[in-house]
C-alpha positions as CSV (number, residue, x, y, z in Angstrom):
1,X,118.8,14.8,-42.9
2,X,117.5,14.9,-46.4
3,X,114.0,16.1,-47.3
4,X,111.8,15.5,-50.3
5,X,108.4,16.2,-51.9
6,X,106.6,13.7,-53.9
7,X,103.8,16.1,-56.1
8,X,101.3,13.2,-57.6
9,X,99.4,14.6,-60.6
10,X,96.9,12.6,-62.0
11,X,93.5,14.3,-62.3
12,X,91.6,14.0,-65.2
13,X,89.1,17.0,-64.9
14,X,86.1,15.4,-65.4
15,X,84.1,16.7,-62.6
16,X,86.2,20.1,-63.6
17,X,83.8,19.9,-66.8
18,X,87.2,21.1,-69.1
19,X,89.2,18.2,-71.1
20,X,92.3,19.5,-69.5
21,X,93.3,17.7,-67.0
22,X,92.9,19.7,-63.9
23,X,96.8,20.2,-62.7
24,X,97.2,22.3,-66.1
25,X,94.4,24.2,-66.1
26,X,95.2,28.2,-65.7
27,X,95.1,29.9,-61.7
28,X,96.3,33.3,-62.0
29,X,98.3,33.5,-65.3
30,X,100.0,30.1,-64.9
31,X,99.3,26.3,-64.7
32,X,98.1,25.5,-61.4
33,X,100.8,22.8,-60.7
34,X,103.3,25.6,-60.6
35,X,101.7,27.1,-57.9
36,X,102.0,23.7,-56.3
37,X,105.4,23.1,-56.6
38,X,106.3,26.7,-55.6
39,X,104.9,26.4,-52.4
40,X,107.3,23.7,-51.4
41,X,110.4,25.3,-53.1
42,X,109.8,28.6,-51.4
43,X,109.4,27.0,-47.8
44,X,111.7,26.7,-45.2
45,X,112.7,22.9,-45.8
46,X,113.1,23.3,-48.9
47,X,112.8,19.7,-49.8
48,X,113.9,17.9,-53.2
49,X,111.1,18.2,-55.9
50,X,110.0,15.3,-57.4
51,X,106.9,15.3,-59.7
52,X,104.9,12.5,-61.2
53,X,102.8,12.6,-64.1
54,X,101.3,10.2,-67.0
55,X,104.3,9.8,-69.3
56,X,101.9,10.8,-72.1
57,X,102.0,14.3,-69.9
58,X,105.6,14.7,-69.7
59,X,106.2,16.5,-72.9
60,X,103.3,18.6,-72.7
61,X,105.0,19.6,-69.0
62,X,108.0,20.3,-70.7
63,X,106.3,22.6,-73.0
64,X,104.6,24.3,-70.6
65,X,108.0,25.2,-68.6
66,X,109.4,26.4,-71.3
67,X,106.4,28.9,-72.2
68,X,106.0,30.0,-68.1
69,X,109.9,30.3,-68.1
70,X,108.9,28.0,-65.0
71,X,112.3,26.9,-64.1
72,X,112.0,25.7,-60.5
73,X,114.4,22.7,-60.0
74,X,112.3,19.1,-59.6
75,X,112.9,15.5,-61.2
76,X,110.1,13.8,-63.5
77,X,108.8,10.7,-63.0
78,X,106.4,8.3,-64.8
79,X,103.0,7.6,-63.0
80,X,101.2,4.5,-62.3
81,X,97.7,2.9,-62.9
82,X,96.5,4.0,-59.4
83,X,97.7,7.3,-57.4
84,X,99.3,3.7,-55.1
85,X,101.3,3.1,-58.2
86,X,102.6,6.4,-58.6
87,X,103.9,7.4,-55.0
88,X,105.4,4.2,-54.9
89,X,107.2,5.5,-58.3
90,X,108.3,8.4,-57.0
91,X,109.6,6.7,-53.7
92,X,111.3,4.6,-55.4
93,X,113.7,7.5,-57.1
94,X,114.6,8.2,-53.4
95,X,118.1,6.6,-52.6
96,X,118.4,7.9,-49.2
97,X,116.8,8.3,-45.9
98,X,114.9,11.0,-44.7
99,X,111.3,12.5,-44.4
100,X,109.3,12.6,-47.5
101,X,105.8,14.8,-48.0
102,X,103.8,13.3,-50.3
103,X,101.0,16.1,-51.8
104,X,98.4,16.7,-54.7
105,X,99.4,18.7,-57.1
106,X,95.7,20.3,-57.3
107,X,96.2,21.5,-54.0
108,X,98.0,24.9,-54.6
109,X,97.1,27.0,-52.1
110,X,98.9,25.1,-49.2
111,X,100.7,27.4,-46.7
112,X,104.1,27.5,-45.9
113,X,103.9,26.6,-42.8
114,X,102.0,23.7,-42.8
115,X,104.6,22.6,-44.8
116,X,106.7,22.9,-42.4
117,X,105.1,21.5,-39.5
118,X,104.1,18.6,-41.3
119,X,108.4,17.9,-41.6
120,X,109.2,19.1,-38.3
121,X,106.6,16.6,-36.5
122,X,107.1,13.6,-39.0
123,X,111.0,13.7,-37.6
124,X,110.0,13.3,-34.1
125,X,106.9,11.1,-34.6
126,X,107.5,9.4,-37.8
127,X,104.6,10.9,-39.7
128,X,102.3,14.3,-40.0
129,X,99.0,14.4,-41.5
130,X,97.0,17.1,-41.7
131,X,93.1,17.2,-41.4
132,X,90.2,19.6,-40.7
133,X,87.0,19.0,-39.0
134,X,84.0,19.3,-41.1
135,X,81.4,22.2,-40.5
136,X,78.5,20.9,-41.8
137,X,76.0,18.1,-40.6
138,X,76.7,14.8,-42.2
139,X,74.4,12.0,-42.7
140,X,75.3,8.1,-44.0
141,X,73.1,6.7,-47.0
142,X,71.3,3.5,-45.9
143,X,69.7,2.1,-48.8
144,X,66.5,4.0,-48.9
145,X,66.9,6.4,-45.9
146,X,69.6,8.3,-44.2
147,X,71.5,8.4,-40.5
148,X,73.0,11.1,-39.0
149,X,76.6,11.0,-38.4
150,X,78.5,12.7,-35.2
151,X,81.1,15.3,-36.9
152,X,82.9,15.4,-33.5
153,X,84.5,11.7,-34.2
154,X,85.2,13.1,-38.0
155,X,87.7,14.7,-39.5
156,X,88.5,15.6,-43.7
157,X,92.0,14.4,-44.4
158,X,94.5,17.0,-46.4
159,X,98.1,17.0,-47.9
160,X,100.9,16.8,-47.7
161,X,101.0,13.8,-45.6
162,X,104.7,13.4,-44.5
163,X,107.0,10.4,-43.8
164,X,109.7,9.2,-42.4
165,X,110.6,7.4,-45.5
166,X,111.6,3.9,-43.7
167,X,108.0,3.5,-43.0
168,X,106.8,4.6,-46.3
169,X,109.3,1.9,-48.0
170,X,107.7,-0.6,-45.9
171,X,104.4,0.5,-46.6
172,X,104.4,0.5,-49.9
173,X,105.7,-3.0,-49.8
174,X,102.2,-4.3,-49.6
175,X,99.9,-5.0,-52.6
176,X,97.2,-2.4,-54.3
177,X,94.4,-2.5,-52.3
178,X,91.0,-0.4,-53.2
179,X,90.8,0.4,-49.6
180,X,94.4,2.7,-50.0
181,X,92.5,6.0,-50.2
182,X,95.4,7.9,-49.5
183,X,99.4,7.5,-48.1
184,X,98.2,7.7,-44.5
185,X,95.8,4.3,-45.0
186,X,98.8,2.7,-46.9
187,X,101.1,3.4,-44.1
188,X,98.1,2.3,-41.1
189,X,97.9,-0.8,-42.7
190,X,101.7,-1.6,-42.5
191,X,100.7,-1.3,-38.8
192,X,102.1,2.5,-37.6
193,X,100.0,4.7,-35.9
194,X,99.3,7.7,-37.7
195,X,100.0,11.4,-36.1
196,X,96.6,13.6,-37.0
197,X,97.6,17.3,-37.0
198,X,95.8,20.6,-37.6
199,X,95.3,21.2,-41.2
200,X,93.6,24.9,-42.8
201,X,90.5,25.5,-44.5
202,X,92.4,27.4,-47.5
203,X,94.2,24.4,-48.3
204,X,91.7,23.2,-50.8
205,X,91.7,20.8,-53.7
206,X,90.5,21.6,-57.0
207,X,87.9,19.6,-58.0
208,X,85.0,21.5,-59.0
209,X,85.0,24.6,-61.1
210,X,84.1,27.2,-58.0
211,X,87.2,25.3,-56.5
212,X,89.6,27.5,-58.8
213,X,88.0,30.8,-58.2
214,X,88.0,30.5,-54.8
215,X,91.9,29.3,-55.0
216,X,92.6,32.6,-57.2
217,X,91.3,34.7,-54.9
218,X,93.4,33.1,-52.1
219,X,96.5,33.5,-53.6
220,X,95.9,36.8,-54.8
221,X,95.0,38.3,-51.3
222,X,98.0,35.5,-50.2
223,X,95.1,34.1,-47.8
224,X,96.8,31.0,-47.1
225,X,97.2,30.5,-43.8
């Protein structure tokens, strides 16, 4: 059985407040993409590494390897318009079959072993994705008021969302839609059932400035779990 990791990178940074496009911004002395992609290579699957970025980014990656001495093994490949375009991009450098994870590259504080429960159960269910249930109260706008929301039927959806990669193919056989907010919705709408399974509160995505201080702290204490 072969297993692979599609990293999608295609922030911008604008809510980061920096013009460097979040992925590349600094976490603890190196890009925070690196982090990223040695999370995966350091797990027990050990899946094949394959990384997609704008193909105006590729030589600025490139560069950036060479200055970190960053020499973890992982294959390149051109993003699309819409995050849709570029998994379907990287699935499409994927000859054989097997169980694919498909994560954000801003998320670099993923554990281990969430990795590898997200494999393990996407073999014998056909798909793993991780979530969280939210802590605070939440409320839904209504056009000039608010409604509270029940948090018990909620959950915040994470990555890596894994795959057996016969359903992704299929999936991502169907056109763009705006309503593909993630892999999970892609594959739902190709009509499989999708396997919800215990995600962790460290595994955060960097969006916001406070977002990479609290990630540098994590993975200097190695509070990933």
């Amino acid at each position: 059985m072969k297993f692979y990791a599609i990293i999608v990178a295609g922030g911008a940074g604008k809510r980061m407040q920096t013009a460097i496009a979040k992925q590349f911004l600094l976490l603890n002395n190196k890009p925070v993409i690196m982090h990223t992609l040695q999370a995966f290579y350091i797990s027990e699957i050990r899946p094949e590494i394959i990384l997609v970025l704008a193909k105006a980014e590729h030589q600025y990656w490139k560069d950036l390897c060479l200055k970190y001495n960053f020499d973890i093994p992982h294959t390149l490949v051109e993003g699309g318009k819409e995050r849709f375009h570029s998994v379907r991009n990287g699935l499409m450098t994927i000859k054989e079959d097997g169980i694919v994870a498909i994560h954000d590259a801003v998320r670099p504080a993923v554990n281990t072993s969430l990795i590898t429960q997200t494999f393990q159960i996407a073999l014998e269910a056909g798909n793993a994705i991780p979530c969280v249930k939210p802590s605070d109260s939440i409320r839904k706008l209504q056009e000039n008021s608010s409604k509270i929301v029940n948090r018990d039927k909620l959950v915040l959806i994470q990555t890596p969302q894994t795959f057996e990669i016969g359903q992704l193919r299929k999936a991502y056989q169907q056109r763009y839609s705006s309503k593909f907010t993630d892999d999970a919705s892609v594959v739902e709408a190709a009509g499989y059932p999708i396997n919800l399974i215990n995600g962790s509160r460290n595994n955060i995505k960097i969006t916001y400035p406070e977002d990479l201080e609290l990630a540098s702290f994590l993975l200097k204490h190695n509070i990933i779990s």
